[in-house]
N, C-alpha and C positions, 0 to 999 in steps of 0.2 A: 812440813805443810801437807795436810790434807787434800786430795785432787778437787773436793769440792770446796774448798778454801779457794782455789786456784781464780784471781779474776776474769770473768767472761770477755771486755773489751778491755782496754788501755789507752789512754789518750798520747795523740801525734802529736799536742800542741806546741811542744818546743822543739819539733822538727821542720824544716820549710819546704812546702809542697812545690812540686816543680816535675813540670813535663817535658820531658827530653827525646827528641826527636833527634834518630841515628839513621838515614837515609831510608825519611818517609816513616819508619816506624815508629811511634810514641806512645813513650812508658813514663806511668808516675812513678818519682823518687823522691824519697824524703830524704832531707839533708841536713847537719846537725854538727856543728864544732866550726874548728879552725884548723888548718895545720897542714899536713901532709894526706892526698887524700887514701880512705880506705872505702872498697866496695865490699859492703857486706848482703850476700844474697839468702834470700830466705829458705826455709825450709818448709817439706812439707806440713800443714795446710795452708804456709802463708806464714806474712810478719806477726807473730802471737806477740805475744807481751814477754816471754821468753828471748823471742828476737830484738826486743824493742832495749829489754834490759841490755843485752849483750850490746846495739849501740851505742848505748848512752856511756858505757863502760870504756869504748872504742873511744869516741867522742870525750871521755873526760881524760884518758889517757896521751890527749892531743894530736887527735886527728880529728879530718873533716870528711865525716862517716857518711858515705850515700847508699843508702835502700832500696834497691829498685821493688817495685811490686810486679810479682811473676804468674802469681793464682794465689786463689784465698780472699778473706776479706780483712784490708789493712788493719791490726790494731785487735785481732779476734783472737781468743778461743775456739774455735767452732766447735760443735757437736760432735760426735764421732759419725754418725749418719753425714753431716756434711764436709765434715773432712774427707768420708771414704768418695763423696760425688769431685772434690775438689783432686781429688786424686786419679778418679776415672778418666776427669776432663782434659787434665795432663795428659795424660797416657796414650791420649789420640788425639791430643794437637798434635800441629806441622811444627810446632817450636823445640818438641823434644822428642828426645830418642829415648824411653823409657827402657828397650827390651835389645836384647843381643843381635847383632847384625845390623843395628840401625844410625852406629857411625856416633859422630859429632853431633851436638844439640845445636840448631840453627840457631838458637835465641845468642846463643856464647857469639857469636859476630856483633848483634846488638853491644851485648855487655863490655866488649872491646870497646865499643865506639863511644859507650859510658865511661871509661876507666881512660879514654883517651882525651875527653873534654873534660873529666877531675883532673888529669893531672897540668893540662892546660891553663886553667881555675885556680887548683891550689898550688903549684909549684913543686917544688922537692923533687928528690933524687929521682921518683918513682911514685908508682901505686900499691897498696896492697889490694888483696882478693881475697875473701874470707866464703870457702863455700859450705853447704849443712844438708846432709843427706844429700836428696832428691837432685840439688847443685851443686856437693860437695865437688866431684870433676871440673866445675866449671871451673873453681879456681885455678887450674891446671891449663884448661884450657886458654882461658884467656892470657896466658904470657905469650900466647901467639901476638899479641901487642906489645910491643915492645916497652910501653910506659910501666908495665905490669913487674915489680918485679920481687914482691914478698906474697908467693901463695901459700893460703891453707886449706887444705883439705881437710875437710870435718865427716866422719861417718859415712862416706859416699856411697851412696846407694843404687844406683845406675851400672849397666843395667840389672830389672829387677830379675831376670829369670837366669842368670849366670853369676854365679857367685864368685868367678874367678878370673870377671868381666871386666874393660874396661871402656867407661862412654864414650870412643875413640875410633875416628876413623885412621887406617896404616899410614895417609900422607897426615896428617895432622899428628900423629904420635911420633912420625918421625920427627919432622918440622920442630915439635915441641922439646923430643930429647936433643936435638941440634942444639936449640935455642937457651935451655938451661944448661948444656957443657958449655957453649962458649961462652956464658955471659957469669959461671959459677954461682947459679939460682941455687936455692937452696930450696928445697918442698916442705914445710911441716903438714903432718898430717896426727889425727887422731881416730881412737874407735875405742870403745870396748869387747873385751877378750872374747866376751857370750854373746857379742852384736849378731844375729843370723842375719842382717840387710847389709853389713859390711864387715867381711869375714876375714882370716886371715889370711885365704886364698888372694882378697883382691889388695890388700896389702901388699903381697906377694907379688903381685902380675904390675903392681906399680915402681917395685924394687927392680925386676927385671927389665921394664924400661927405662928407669932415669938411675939405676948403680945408685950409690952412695949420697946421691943429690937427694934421695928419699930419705926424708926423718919420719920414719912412722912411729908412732908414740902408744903404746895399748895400754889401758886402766884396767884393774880387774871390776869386772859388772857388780859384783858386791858394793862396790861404789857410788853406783847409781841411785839418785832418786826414788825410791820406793814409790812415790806415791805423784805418778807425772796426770799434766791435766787427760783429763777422757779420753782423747784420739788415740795418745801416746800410750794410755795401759791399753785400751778396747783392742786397738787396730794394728799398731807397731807391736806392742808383745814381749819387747824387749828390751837391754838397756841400749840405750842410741845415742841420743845427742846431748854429748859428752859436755857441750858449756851452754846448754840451753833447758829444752824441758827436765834433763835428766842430772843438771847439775845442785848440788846442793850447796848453798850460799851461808859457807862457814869457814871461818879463818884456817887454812890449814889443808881443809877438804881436797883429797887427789882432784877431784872437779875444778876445783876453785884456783888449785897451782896451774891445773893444765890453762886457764885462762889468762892467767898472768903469764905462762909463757910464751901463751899467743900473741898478748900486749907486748910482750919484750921483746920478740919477734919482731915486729912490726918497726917497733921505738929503733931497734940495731939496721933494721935495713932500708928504714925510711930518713932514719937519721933526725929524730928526736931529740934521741940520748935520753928517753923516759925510765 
């Protein structure tokens, strides 16, 4: 596909809009399925139609997939000029810790309190956490809730100025490595080889605190999507998001396996049996 093949908006309409308020804060989520639930959070610039596919994927695979919206405009492409504003705006909220030294993302306590009323809602063993780039940690983070208990890490890009970083404050990565030894969590995580926003360094720095609980999974970037919508070639640079902009939708495709392992992932620890 051509980047300008790529569609500008996507329609929500068989997702259900709903505003969830987690002590005093309210976030729109879109919600979608039945089953055991999965939080899937977006990536930078937002839920694109990239996003939107990978729920519905989530969602047919028999989960009841909820989206929160974090920045961005639900359902877009943006521009690359407004992607890079939507990326600035990030970067100096209170909600996130973009850059080194800046700990935990406050927004990840929200996202708990999302993942703690799915799984209240839909039942089952657990939740999954599905994060992508700019939230990829978060999935991590939030097994500080204890409903939380199939993360994936996708391309994590946080923080942006340490490549060997993690978006993590010392009580909270401890707390978190605690929490995946004694409950035998398992992390899957993804990137490509030539990813420069998510390196092998930070692979590395996520091996050294959770040992063997980390599945880090690398693609070779020859894999990737050649031709991702604007933001992604203009801005990003490189290949990244390994079952979204930059996956290629063909039976067989290292992209396409790494998503069904995601979904199988999911199915083995939510307890499907998909």
């Amino acid at each position: 596909m051509n980047a300008a093949d790529h569609p500008q908006d996507a329609s929500l309409d068989d997702f259900a809009l709903r505003h969830v308020d987690v002590d005093g804060t309210v976030k729109a989520v879109h919600v979608a399925g039945s089953g055991p639930a999965v939080v899937l959070m977006p990536e930078m610039p937002g839920i694109s139609p990239d996003v939107l596919r990978l729920a519905r994927w989530i969602r047919d695979a028999g989960f009841t997939v909820h989206v929160p919206s974090l920045f961005g405009t639900d359902g877009a492409h943006p521009t690359t000029e407004a992607g890079r504003e939507v990326v600035r705006r990030a970067c100096v909220s209170a909600e996130f810790r973009a850059f080194a030294g800046g700990g935990t993302s406050p927004v990840t306590a929200w996202l708990r309190g999302l993942a703690r009323r799915a799984h209240a809602e839909c039942g089952g063993p657990g939740v999954g956490a599905i994060g992508l780039c700019f939230t990829g940690n978060f999935a991590l983070t939030m097994t500080l809730e204890p409903s939380v208990i199939a993360p994936v890490v996708n391309h994590p890009s946080l923080p942006l100025d340490d490549p060997a970083g993690l978006e993590l404050d010392d009580e909270d990565a401890r707390a978190i490595r605690e929490r995946v030894t004694r409950d035998g969590l398992r992390v899957l995580a993804y990137r490509f080889d030539n990813d420069r926003w998510c390196t092998g360094q930070r692979f590395a720095a996520y091996r050294r605190l959770l040992g063997d609980a980390f599945d880090g999974r690398v693609l070779d970037g020859a894999a990737a999507n050649p031709e991702p919508p604007p933001f992604f070639r203009d801005m990003v640079g490189t290949p990244h998001s390994v079952v979204t902009a930059h996956l290629v939708d063909e039976e067989g495709h290292p992209t396409v396996r790494a998503r069904d392992e995601i979904l199988a992932f999911l199915a083995d620890r939510l307890g499907t049996g998909g």
